[in-house]
MARROGU-786350 format. One record per residue (C-alpha): x, y, z; residue in three letters. Coordinates in steps of 0.05 Angstrom, whole numbers, padded with zeros to 5 digits. Layout:
// residues N
{{X; Y; Z}; "ala"}
...
***
This chain:
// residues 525
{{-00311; 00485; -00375}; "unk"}
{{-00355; 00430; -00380}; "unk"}
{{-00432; 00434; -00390}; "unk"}
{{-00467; 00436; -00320}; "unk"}
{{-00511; 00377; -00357}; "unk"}
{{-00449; 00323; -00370}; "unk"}
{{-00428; 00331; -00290}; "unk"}
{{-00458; 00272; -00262}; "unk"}
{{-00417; 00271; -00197}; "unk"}
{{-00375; 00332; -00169}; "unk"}
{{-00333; 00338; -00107}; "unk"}
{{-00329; 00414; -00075}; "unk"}
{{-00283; 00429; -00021}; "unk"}
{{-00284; 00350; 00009}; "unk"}
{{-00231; 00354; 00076}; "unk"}
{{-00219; 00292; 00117}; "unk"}
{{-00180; 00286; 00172}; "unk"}
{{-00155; 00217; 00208}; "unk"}
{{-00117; 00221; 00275}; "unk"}
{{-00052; 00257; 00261}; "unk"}
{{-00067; 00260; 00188}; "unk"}
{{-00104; 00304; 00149}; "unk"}
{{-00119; 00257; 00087}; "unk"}
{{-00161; 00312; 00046}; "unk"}
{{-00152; 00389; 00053}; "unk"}
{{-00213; 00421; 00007}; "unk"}
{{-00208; 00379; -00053}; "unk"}
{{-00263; 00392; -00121}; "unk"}
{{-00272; 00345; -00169}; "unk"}
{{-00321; 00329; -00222}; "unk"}
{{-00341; 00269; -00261}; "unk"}
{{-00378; 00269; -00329}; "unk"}
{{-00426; 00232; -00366}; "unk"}
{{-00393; 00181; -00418}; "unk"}
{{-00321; 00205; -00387}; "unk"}
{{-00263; 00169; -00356}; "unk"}
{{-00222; 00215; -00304}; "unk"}
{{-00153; 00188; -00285}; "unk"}
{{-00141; 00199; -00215}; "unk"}
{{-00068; 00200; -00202}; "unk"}
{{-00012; 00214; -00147}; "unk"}
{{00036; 00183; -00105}; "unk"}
{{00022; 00133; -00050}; "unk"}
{{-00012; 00167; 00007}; "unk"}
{{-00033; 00231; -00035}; "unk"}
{{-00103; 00221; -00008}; "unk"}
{{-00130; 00188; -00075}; "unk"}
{{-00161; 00126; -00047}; "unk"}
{{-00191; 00167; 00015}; "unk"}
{{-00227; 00212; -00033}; "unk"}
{{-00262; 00155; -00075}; "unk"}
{{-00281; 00127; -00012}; "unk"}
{{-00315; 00187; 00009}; "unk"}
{{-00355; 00192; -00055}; "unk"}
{{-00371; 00110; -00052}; "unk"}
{{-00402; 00123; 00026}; "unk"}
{{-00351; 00081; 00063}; "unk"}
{{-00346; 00151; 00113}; "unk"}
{{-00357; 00217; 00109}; "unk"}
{{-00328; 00276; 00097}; "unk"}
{{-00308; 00324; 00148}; "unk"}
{{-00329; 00394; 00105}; "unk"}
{{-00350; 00397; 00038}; "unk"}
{{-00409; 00377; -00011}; "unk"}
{{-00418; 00326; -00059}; "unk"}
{{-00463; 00341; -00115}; "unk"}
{{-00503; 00285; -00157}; "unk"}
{{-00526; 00314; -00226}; "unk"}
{{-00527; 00378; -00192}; "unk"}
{{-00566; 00352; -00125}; "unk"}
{{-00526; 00359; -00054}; "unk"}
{{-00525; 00286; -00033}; "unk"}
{{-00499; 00251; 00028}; "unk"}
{{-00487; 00179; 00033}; "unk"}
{{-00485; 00146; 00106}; "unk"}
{{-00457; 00075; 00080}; "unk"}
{{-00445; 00052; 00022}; "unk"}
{{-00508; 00018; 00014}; "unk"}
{{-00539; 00093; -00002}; "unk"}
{{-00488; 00098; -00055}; "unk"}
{{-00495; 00043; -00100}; "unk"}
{{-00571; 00055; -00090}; "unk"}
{{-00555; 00126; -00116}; "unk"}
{{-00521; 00096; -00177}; "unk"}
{{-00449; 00097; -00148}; "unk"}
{{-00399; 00033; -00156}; "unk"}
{{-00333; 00025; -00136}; "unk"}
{{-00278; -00031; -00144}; "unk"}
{{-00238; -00026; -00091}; "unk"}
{{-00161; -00038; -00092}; "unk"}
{{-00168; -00093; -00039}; "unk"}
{{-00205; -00158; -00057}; "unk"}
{{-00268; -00147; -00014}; "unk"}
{{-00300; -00215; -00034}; "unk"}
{{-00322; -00278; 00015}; "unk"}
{{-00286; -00331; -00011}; "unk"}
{{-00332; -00385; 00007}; "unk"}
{{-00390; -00361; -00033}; "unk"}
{{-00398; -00361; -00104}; "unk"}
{{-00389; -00320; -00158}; "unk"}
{{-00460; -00302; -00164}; "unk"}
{{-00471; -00300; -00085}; "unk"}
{{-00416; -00254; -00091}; "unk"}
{{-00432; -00207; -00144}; "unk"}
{{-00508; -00194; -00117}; "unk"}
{{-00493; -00200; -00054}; "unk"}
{{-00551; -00159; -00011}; "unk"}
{{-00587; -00154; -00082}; "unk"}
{{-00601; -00226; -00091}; "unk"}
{{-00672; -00226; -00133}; "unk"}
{{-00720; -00260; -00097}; "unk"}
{{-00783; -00316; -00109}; "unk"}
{{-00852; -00303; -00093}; "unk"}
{{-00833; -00333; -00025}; "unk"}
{{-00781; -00285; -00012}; "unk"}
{{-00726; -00343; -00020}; "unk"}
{{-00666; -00326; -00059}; "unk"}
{{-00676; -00338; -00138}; "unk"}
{{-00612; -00382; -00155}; "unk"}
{{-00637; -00397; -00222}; "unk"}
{{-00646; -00312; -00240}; "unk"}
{{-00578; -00303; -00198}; "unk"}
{{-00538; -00348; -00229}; "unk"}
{{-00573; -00332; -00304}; "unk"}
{{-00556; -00255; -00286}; "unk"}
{{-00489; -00281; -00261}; "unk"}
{{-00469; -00314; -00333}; "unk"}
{{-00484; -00254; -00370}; "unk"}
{{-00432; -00207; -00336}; "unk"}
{{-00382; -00261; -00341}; "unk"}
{{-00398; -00259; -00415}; "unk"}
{{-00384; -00181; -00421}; "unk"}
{{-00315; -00206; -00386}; "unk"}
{{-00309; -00258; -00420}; "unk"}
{{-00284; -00294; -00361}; "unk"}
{{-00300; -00366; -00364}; "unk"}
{{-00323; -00397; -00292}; "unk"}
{{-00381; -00421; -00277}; "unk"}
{{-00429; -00370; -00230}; "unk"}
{{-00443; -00420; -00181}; "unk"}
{{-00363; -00429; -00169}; "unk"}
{{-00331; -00413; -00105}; "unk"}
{{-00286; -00348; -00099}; "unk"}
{{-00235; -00389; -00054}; "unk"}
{{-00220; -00429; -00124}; "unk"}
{{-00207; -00367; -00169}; "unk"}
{{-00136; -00345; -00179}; "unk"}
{{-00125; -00268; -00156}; "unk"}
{{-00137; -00244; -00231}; "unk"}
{{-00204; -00280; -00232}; "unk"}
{{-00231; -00251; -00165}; "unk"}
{{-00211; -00174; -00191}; "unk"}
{{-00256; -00188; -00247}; "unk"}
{{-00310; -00214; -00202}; "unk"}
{{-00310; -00144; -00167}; "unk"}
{{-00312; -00107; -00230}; "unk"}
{{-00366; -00155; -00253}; "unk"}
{{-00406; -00139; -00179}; "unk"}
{{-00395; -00066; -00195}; "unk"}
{{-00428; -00080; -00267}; "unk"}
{{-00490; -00115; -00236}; "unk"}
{{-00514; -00055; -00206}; "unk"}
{{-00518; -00008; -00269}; "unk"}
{{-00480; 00045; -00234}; "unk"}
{{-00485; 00118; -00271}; "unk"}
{{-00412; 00126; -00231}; "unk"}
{{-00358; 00075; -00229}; "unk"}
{{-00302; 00079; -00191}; "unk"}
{{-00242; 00038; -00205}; "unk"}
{{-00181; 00044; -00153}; "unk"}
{{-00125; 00007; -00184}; "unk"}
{{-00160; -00051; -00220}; "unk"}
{{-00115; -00080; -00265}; "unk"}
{{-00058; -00091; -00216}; "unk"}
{{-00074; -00169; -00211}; "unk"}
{{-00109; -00181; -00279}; "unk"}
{{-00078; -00214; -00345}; "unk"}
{{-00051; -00170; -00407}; "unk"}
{{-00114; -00205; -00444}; "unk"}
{{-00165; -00189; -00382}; "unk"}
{{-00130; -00124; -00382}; "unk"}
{{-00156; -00120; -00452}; "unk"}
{{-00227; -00140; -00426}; "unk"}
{{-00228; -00095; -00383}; "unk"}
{{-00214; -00039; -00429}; "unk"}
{{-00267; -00056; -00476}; "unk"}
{{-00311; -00052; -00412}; "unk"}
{{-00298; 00022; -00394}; "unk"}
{{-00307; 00033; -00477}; "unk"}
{{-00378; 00001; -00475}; "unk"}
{{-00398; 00034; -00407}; "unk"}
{{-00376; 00099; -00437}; "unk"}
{{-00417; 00095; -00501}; "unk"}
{{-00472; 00087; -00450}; "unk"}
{{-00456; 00152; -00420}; "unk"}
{{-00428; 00124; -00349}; "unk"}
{{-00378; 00173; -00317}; "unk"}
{{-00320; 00134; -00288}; "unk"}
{{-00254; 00150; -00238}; "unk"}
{{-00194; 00111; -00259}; "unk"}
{{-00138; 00105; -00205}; "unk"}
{{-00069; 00079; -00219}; "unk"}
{{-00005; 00084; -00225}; "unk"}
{{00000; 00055; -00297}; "unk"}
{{00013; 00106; -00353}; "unk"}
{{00008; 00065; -00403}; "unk"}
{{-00057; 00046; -00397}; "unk"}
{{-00084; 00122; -00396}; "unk"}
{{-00071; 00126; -00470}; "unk"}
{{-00129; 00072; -00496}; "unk"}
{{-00179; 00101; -00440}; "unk"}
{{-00172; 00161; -00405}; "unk"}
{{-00204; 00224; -00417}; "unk"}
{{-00186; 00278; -00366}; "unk"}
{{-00132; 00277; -00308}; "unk"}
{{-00134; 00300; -00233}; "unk"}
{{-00069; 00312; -00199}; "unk"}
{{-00066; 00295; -00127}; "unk"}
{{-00012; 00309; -00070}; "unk"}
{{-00010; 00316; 00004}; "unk"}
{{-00091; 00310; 00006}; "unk"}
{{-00112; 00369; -00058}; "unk"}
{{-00113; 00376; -00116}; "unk"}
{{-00050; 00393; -00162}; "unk"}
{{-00067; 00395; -00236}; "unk"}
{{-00120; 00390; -00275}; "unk"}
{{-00133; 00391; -00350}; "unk"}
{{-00158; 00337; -00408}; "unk"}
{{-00108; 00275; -00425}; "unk"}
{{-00094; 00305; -00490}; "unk"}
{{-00058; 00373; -00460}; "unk"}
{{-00013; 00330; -00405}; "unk"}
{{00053; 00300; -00421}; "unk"}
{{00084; 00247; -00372}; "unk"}
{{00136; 00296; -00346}; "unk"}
{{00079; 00349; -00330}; "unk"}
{{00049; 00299; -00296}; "unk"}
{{00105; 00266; -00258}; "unk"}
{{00119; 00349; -00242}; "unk"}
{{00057; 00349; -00207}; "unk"}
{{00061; 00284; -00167}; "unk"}
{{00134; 00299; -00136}; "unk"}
{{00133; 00371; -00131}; "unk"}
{{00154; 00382; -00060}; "unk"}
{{00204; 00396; -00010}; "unk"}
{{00235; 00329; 00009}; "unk"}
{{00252; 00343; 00083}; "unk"}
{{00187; 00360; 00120}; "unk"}
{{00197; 00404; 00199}; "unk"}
{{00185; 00335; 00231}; "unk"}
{{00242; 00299; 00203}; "unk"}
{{00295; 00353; 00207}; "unk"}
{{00268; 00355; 00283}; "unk"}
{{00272; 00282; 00284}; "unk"}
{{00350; 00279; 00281}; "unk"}
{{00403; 00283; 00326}; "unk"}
{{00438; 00338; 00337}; "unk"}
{{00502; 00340; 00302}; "unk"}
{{00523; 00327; 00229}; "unk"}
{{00462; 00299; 00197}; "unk"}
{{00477; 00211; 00195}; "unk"}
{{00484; 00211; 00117}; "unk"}
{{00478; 00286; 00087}; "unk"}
{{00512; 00305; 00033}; "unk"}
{{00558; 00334; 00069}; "unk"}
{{00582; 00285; 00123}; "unk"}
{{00639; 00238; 00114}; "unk"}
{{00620; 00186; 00062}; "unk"}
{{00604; 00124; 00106}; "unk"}
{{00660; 00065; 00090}; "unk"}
{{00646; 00013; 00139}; "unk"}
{{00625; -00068; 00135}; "unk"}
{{00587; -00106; 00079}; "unk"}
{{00529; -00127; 00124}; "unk"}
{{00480; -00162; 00075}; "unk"}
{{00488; -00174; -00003}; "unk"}
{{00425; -00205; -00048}; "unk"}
{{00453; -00229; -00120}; "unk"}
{{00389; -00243; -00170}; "unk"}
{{00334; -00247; -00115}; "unk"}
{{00272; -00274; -00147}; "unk"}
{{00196; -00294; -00130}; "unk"}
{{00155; -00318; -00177}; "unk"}
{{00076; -00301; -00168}; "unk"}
{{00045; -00373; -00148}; "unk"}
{{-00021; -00349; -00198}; "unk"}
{{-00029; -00279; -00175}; "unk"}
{{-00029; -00234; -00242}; "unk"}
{{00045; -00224; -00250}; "unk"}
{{00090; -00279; -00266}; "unk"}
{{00146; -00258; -00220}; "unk"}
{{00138; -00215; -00158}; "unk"}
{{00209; -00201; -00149}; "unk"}
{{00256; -00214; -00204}; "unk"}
{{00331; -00216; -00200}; "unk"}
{{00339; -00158; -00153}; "unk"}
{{00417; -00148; -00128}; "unk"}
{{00441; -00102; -00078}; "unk"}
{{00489; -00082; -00015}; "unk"}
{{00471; -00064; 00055}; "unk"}
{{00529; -00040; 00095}; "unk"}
{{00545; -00025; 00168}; "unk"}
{{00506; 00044; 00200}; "unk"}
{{00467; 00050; 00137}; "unk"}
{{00395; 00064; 00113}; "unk"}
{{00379; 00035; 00042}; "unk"}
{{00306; 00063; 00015}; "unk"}
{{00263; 00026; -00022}; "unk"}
{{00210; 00056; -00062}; "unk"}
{{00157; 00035; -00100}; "unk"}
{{00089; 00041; -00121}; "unk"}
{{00031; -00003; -00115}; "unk"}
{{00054; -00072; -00136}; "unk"}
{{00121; -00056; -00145}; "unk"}
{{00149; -00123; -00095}; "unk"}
{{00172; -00089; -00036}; "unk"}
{{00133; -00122; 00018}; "unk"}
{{00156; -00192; -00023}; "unk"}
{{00220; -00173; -00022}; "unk"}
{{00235; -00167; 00049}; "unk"}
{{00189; -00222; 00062}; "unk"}
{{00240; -00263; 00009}; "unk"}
{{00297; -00243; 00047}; "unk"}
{{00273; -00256; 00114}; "unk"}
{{00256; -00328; 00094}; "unk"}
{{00175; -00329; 00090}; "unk"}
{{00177; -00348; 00023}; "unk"}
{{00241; -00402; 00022}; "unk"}
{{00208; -00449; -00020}; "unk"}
{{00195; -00407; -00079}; "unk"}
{{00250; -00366; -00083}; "unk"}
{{00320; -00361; -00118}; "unk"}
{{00374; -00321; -00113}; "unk"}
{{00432; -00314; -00065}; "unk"}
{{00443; -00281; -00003}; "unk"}
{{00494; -00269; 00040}; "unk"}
{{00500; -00239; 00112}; "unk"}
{{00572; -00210; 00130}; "unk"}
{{00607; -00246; 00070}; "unk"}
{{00574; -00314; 00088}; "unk"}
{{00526; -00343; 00039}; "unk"}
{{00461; -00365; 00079}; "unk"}
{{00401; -00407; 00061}; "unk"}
{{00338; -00386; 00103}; "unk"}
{{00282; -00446; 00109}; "unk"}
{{00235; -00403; 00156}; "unk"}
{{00239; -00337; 00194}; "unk"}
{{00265; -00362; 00252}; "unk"}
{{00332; -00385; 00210}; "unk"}
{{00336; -00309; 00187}; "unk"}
{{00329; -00276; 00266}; "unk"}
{{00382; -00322; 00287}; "unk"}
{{00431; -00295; 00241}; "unk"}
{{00417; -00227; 00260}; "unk"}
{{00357; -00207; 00208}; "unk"}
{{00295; -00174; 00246}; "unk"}
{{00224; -00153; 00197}; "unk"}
{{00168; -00102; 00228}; "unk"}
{{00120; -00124; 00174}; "unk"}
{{00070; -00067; 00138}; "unk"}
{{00010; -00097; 00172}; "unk"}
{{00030; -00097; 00241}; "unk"}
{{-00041; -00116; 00263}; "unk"}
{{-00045; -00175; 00229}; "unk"}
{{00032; -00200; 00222}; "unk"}
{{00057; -00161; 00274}; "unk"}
{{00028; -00166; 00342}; "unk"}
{{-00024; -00204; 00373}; "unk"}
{{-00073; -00159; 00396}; "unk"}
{{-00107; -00194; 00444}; "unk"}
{{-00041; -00203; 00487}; "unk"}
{{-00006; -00153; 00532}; "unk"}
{{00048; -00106; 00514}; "unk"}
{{00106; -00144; 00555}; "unk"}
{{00083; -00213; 00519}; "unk"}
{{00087; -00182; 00444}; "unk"}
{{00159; -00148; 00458}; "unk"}
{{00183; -00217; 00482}; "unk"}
{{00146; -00265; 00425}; "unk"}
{{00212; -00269; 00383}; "unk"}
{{00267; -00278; 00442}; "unk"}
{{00221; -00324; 00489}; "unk"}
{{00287; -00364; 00493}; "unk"}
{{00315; -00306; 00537}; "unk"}
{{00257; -00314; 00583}; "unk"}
{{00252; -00384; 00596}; "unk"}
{{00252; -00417; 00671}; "unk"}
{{00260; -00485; 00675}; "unk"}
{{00218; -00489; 00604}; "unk"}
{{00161; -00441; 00615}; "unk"}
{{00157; -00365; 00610}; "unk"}
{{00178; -00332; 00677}; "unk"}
{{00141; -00265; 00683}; "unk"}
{{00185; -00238; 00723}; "unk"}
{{00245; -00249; 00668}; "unk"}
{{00199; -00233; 00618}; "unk"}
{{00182; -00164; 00647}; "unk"}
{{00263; -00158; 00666}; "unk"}
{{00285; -00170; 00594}; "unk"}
{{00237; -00138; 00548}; "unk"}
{{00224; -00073; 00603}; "unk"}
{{00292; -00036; 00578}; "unk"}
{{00272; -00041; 00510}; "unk"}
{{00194; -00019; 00522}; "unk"}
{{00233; 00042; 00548}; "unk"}
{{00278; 00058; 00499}; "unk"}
{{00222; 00071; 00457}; "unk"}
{{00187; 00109; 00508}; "unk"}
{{00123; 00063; 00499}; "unk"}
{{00065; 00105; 00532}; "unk"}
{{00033; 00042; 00563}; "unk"}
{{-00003; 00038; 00634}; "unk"}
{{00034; -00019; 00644}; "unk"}
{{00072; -00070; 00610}; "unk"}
{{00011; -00117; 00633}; "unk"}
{{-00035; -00066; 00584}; "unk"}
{{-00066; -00115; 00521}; "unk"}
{{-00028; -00072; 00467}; "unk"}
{{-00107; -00066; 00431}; "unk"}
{{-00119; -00012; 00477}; "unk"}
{{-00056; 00031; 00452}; "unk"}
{{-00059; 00083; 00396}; "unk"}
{{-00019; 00065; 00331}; "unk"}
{{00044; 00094; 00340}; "unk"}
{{00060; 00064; 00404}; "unk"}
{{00038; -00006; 00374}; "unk"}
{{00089; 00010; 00323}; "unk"}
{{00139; 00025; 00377}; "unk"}
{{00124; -00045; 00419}; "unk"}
{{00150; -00073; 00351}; "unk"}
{{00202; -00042; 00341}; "unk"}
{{00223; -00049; 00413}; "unk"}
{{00211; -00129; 00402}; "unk"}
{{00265; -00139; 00341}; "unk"}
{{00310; -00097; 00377}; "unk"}
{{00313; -00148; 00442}; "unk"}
{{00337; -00197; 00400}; "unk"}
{{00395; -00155; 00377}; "unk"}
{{00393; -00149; 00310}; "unk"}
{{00454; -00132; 00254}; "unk"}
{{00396; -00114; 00197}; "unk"}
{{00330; -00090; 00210}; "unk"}
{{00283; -00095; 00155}; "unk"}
{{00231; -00036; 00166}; "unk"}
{{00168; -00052; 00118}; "unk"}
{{00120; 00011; 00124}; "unk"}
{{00144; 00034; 00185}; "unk"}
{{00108; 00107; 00199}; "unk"}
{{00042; 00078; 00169}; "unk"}
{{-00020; 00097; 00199}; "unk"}
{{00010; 00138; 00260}; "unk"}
{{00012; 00208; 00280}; "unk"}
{{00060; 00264; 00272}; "unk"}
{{00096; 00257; 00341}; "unk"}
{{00097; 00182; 00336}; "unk"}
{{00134; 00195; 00267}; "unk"}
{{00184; 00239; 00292}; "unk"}
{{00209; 00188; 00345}; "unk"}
{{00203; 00138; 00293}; "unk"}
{{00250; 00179; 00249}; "unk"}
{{00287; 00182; 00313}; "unk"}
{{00298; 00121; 00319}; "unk"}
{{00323; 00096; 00249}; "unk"}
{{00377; 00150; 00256}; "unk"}
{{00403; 00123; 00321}; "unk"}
{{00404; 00047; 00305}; "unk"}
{{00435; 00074; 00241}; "unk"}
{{00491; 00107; 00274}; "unk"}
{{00498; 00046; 00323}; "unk"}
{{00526; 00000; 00268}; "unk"}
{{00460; -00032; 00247}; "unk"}
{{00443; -00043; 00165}; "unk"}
{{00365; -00016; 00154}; "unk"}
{{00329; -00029; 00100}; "unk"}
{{00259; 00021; 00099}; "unk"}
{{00214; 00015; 00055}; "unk"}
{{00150; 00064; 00045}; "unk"}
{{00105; 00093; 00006}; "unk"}
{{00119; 00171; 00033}; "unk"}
{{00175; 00197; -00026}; "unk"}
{{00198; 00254; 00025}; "unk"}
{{00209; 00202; 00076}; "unk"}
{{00250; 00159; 00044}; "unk"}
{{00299; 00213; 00008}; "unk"}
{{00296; 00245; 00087}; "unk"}
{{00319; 00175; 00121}; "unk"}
{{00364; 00146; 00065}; "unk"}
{{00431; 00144; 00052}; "unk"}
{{00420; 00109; -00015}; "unk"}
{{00344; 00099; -00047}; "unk"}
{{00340; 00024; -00090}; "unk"}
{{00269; 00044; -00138}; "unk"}
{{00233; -00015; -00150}; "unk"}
{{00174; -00036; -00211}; "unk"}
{{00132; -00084; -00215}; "unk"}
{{00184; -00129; -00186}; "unk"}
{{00250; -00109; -00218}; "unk"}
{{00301; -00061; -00189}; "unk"}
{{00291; 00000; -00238}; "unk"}
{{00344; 00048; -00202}; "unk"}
{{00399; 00063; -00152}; "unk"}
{{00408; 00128; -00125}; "unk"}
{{00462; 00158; -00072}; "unk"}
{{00431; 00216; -00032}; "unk"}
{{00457; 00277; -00069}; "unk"}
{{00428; 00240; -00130}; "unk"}
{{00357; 00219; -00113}; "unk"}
{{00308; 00276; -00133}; "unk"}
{{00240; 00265; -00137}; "unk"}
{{00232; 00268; -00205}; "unk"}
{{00282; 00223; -00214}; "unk"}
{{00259; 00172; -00160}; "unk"}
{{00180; 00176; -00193}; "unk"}
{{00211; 00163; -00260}; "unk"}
{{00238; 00101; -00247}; "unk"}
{{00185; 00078; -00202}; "unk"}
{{00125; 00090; -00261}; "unk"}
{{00116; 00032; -00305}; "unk"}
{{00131; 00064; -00368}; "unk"}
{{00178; 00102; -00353}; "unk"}
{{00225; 00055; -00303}; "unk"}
{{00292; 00064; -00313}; "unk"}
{{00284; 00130; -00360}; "unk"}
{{00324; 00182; -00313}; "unk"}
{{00324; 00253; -00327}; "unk"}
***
């Protein structure tokens, strides 16, 4: 046990709950003076939800936090860098058309006499932290003309400028450099000497071994494991991150009655190549990695559901978005649909040969939320709803209406502007959307993100019944039980390659988490 004196920051019995979710269920942690604790888990295990808590983004729902001993509450997080606790976040939250220094003191600008901003002490204060990391821009340059790599340092370098006594760093090397990877390390080492307590997330082993002291184990929203680096192996860990049943109540209500579409013991599915990729690529256009996707290959037959998994970074969302033509400039690689080699310019090339994408986002490259629910299910098949060149509202409602049903949209009326529906049935309006323009391959990015337990289940629904219709899905998400519950086959994915192929009877967890860790991609038990 740790002396009472070396907690800076503990956690005790922290629950959060989100509508249909319960992110947190009673989770302790506790952070010490001149320590680094890796925080790790799968996607979703309620990691970045946690940190947030402790940062004062919200708050929690029960439970205390505790700062050197003292119960403390933080109503934004404002209070808790003013208490002494930093965070990077995983998303860039930087405004690019302010500068470096602007950025890094922002609302702690020093001031003159006068009470105007002192550019000469902000940009001097500025220079130093770029010194410690050792990036070389100039403080008064905008963020907007800093590569991705750059900007992650400039929100480390923010989180510096305010001497935090806690720093919190959810996944901060996932756009930076091997050699500001290197920086960054030497960081932590310096801000430990000066007895700093920090929370490490990611999903990188190989970095634990040049900085981590301790390691918390999180899954479905508590805590798993705990114990010092030096006691843990990687398959302990990996133990403790997968170590769950893989079919949850909801999905086993979700299908259809009948032989289970796919189980191990239904009649192997032998029907029609629908899509093949040969040596997919993406190079990075300056964001840390060199290649987003590189040289992935695979098959996607008739009635089936291929899984992709992946952890943070691993090119999943860039993949789909490669196949469906939103990046046709930069990629390489072939593709065919049905035996027929195909060369997409834009989206609208891939829809009209039968591809359809419900993005991860859906907010922002999915709907348009200031439109109604009958005018987002039509956007991609206007064509179909066309009178004499302009949208006919009565042909509109006529077309799209069976489909808003099918998915049993809960909508007072089609008319509704699809802000004022809850998240599931926005997902559903999407869905509904790619189906009307009949579709052979529906590439489903995230699809049960965000939305609540009965929303899911349809979803799940859903997937089995195109599946069993004829169409080729493709799902990718972050939820491991999900994907070996929906899939027929699960494709594992790492920082861009394809580390694995599994068939159903084959894809455990521990198998799938192997391959999808950095260091240990394509080691299989």
């Amino acid at each position: 046990m740790p002396d009472a004196a070396d907690i800076l920051l503990a956690a005790e019995g922290v629950s959060k709950s989100f509508p249909g979710v319960r992110a947190l269920d009673g989770v302790s942690l506790q952070v010490r003076r001149g320590r680094l604790l890796a925080l790790l888990g799968e996607n979703g295990a309620g990691k970045s939800t946690l940190m947030n808590i402790l940062a004062g983004v919200f708050p929690p729902d029960a439970g205390t936090l505790r700062l050197e001993g003292r119960a403390v509450s933080f109503p934004h997080p404002r209070a808790a860098l003013a208490a002494g606790i930093g965070i990077v976040f995983q998303e860039l939250n930087l405004i690019p058309h302010l500068s470096v220094a602007e950025n890094m003191f922002l609302g702690r600008e020093p001031r003159t006499r006068a009470g105007l901003i002192d550019y000469r002490r902000l940009n001097a204060d500025a220079a130093g932290i770029l010194s410690r990391l050792d990036l070389a821009v100039a403080p008064q340059a905008l963020i907007a003309d800093l590569r991705v790599g750059q900007q992650q340092l400039v929100e480390i370098g923010r989180a510096l400028s305010a001497d935090a006594r806690v720093l919190i760093l959810d996944e901060p090397t996932s756009s930076l450099s091997s050699h500001e990877v290197t920086v960054l390390f030497g960081v932590i080492a310096e801000l430990k000497k000066r007895g700093v307590g920090l929370v490490y997330i990611t999903h990188k082993f190989e970095e634990l071994v040049h900085i981590c002291d301790e390691v918390t184990v999180m899954r479905d929203g508590r805590v798993v494991g705990a114990a010092p680096f030096s006691e843990l192996n990687r398959d302990t860990i990996v133990r403790m991150m997968a170590g769950r049943e893989t079919i949850g109540a909801a999905v086993v209500d979700a299908r259809i009655s009948g032989v289970p579409r796919g189980s191990t013991t239904a009649v192997p599915i032998v029907s029609t190549e629908l899509l093949r990729a040969e040596g997919v690529s993406l190079p990075g256009a300056g964001a840390g990695r060199a290649m987003l996707v590189e040289n992935v290959s695979f098959t996607l037959r008739q009635g089936e559901v291929l899984g992709v998994f992946g952890l943070v970074g691993a090119g999943r969302t860039e993949l789909l978005e490669t196949l469906f033509g939103v990046h046709a400039d930069r990629m390489t690689g072939r593709v065919f649909v049905a035996g027929q080699p195909v060369t997409f310019t834009e989206p609208a090339d891939a829809i009209a040969a039968g591809l359809a994408l419900a993005p991860e986002d859906r907010k922002r490259d999915g709907l348009v939320l200031s439109m109604s629910v009958v005018a987002n299910a039509s956007l991609a098949s206007l064509d179909r709803t066309l009178r004499g060149g302009f949208i006919s509202e009565t042909r509109e409602a006529g077309y799209v209406t069976p489909y808003v049903e099918r998915f049993r949209v809960k909508t007072p009326s089609l008319t509704e502007a699809i802000v004022n529906l809850s998240g599931g049935n926005q997902q559903k309006v999407i869905l509904a959307k790619w189906l009307a323009t009949g579709p052979k391959i529906l590439l489903l990015d995230e699809p049960t993100r965000g939305i609540d337990v009965n929303a899911k289940r349809e979803i799940y629904a859903f997937i089995d019944e195109l599946a069993r219709l004829g169409l080729g899905l493709i799902v990718v998400s972050s939820e491991l039980p999900e994907v070996l519950t929906l899939a027929d086959r699960v494709m594992v994915m790492c920082e861009g390659r394809q580390t694995a192929e599994f068939s159903r009877a084959e894809a455990t967890p521990e198998r799938v988490l192997h391959a999808a860790l950095p260091d240990l991609a394509g080691v299989v038990p």
